[in-house]
N, C-alpha and C positions, 0 to 999 in steps of 0.2 A: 475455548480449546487451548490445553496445554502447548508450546514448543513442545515438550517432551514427547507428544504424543507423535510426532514425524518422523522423531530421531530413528524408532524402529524400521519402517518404511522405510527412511532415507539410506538406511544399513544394507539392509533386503537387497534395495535398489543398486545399488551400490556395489556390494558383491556381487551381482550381476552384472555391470558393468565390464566389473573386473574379468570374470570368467568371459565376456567374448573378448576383451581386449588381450587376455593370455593365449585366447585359440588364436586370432590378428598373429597374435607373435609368432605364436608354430606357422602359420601358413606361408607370411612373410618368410620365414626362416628358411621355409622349403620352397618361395621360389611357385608359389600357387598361388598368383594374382588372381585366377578365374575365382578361386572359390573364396578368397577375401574379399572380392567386391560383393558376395551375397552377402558379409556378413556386414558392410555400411549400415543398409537401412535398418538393422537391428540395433546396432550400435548406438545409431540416431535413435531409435526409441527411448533406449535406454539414457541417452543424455536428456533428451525431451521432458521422461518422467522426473529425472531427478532436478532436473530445471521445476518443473510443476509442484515436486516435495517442497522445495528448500522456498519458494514462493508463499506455497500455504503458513510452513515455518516461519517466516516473515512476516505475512499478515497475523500471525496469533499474537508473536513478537509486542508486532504496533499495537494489535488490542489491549497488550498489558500494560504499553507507556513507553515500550523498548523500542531505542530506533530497528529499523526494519532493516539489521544489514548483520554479521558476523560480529562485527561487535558490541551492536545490542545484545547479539546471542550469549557473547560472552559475560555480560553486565548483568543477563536474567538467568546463569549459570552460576554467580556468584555469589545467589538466593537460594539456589535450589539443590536437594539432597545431593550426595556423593554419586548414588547412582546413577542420575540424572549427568553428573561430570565425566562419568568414565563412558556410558553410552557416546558420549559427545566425542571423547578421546578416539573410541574405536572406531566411529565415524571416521573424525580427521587422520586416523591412520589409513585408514581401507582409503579415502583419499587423494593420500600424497602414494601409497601404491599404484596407485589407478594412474597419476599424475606420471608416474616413472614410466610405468608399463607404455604409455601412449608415447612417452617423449623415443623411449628405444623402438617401439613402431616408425615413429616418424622420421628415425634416422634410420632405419630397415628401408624404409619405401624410397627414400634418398640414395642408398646403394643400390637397388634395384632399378630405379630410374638413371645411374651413372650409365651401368651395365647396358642396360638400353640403347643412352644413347652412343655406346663404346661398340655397341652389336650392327648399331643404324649406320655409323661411321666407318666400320670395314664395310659394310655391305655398298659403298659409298651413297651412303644416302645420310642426310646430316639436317638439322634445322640451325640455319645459316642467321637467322638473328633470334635464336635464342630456342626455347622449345614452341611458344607460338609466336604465329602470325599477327600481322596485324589487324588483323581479320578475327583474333579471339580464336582462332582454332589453331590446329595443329599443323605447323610449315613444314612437312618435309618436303624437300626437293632432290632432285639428281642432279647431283656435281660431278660436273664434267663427262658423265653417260648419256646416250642418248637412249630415250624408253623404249621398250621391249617392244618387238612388234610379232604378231600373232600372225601366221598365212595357212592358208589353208584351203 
């Protein structure tokens, strides 16, 4: 089997990627954590499959003699027809888009997580060494309140 023959797949895949990681961005944007954590385990598939493309792509690689890494890739590109190069091109654009798109995610979920803990802190509740415990979970405490009590 050709590398070339993943390229298509690994495109497919790819753009897909792309399209949830642009929805990620709208919902961050607006502040809709609930419905961006459904789209995780999606997300995750979609890294999964492209992990499992570029792997296949790899092993074809090594059957031809090419090391089994991106720059085999590039050494069994420097054989093979133009279209075979520009497929390759459109790949590495879709990406370093996908690349961008996730980094301004991760600095969306970073503002969102300020806010957080700016909303935990008037509400005087604060995580006092940091956001977790050392316990691996999540420390909040009441500073300087004493908790609510319920009568009835």
């Amino acid at each position: 089997m050709s590398p070339a023959c993943q390229l298509d797949a690994e495109t497919s895949a790819l753009r897909s990627l792309l399209a949830v990681l642009q929805q990620e961005q709208t919902l961050l944007t607006a502040g809709d954590v609930d419905a961006h954590a459904c789209l995780l385990e999606d997300k995750a598939n979609h890294v999964a499959e492209l992990s499992r493309l570029a792997d296949d792509r790899h092993r074809a690689l090594c059957k031809l003699g090419f090391p089994a890494s991106e720059k085999g890739m590039q050494h069994w590109l420097a054989l093979s027809p133009d279209c075979t190069r520009a497929k390759w091109d459109s790949l590495m654009s879709l990406a370093r888009a996908a690349h961008e798109a996730n980094r301004v995610n991760g600095l969306l979920l970073g503002q969102l997580q300020t806010r957080n803990r700016q909303a935990l802190a008037a509400l005087g509740l604060g995580a006092p060494s940091g956001l977790y415990g050392a316990s691996g979970q999540a420390d909040l405490a009441l500073q300087g309140t004493r908790p609510a009590r319920v009568t009835g």
